[in-house]
Structures are given as structure tokens and as C-alpha cells.
C-alpha positions as CSV (number, residue, x, y, z in Angstrom):
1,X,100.6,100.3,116.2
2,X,103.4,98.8,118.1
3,X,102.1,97.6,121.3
4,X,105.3,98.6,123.5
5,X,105.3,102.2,121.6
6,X,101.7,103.0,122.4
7,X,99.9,104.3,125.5
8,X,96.0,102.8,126.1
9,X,94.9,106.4,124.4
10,X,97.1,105.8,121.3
11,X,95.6,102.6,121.0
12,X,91.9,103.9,120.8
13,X,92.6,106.8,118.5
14,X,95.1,103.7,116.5
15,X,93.9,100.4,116.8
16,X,93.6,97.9,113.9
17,X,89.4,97.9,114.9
18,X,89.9,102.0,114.8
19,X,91.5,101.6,111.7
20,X,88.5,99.2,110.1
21,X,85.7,101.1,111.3
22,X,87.1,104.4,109.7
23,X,87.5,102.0,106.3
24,X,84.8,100.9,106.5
25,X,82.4,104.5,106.9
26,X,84.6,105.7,104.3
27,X,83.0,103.5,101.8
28,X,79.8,103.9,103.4
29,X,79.5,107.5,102.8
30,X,81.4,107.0,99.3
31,X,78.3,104.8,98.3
32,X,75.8,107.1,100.1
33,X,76.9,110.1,98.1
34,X,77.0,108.1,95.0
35,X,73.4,107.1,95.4
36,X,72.7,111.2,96.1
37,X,73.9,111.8,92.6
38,X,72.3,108.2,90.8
39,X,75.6,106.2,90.6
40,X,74.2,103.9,92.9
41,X,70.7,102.9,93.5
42,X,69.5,104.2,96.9
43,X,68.0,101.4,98.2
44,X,71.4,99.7,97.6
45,X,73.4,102.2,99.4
46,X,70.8,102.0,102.1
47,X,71.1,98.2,102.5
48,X,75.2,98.6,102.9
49,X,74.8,100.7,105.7
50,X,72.2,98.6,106.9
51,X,74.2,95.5,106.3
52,X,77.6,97.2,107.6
53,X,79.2,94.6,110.0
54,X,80.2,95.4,113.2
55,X,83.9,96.5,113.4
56,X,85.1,94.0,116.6
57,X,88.2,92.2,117.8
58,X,86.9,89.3,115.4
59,X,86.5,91.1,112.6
60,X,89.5,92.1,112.5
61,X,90.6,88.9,112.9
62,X,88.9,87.6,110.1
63,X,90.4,90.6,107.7
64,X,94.2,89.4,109.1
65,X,93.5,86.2,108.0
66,X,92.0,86.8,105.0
67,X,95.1,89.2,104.7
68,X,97.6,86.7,105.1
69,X,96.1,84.8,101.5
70,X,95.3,87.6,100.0
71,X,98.8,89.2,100.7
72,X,97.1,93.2,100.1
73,X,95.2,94.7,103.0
74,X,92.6,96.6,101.3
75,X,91.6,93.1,99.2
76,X,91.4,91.3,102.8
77,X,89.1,94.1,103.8
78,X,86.6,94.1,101.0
């Protein structure tokens, strides 16, 4: 969001580290259910969850940068 367009509350519900952390349990659950019907190994699916980084102001970071070489969001998020 645009900072000067957004009230504190905006900014929870929008945030960039909102944004991530809903990416980011999207694909969780997307490789949870895809170990429920043998897609994916369980133990695998259990280990991404387990492994899951922790959605911060530096993790974001880290996905802008990669963003900036990568020039695609999603890529820089992966």
C-alpha cells in the first residue's frame, strides 16, 4: 500500500509482511492437501510447514531484493 493512503489498520490487514505470510500458507496448505491425496510425500509436506520461515520485516526485505534481480514477484518469493 501507499503509506500516505493507508491508516495503521489498513496497514495490518495490507502490509507487504501480510501479504507474504498469506503467500506463503497458501502454498503450505496447497502442499498439505497434495500430500492428503499422494501428490506429495507427507513427510515432505510436513517438513515445509515445519521449515516455513518466519514472515518478518527482513524477510520481506530479502524477497524485494531478490525482486529487484529477478524482476517477477512471485519468483523473488519462491
Amino acid at each position: 500500500m501507499i503509506p500516505r493512503y493507508c491508516t495503521p489498520e489498513m496497514d495490518e490487514v495490507w502490509s507487504d509482511v501480510r501479504r507474504l505470510e498469506r503467500w506463503l500458507e497458501v502454498e503450505l496448505l496447497a502442499t498439505e492437501a497434495q500430500a492428503k491425496i499422494g501428490v506429495v510425500p507427507v513427510d515432505d509436506a510436513e517438513q515445509c510447514r515445519r521449515r516455513a520461515p518466519e514472515v518478518d520485516e527482513t524477510f520481506v526485505a530479502d524477497v524485494l531484493q531478490r525482486e529487484a534481480v529477478t524482476n517477477h514477484d512471485v519468483a523473488a518469493f519462491v
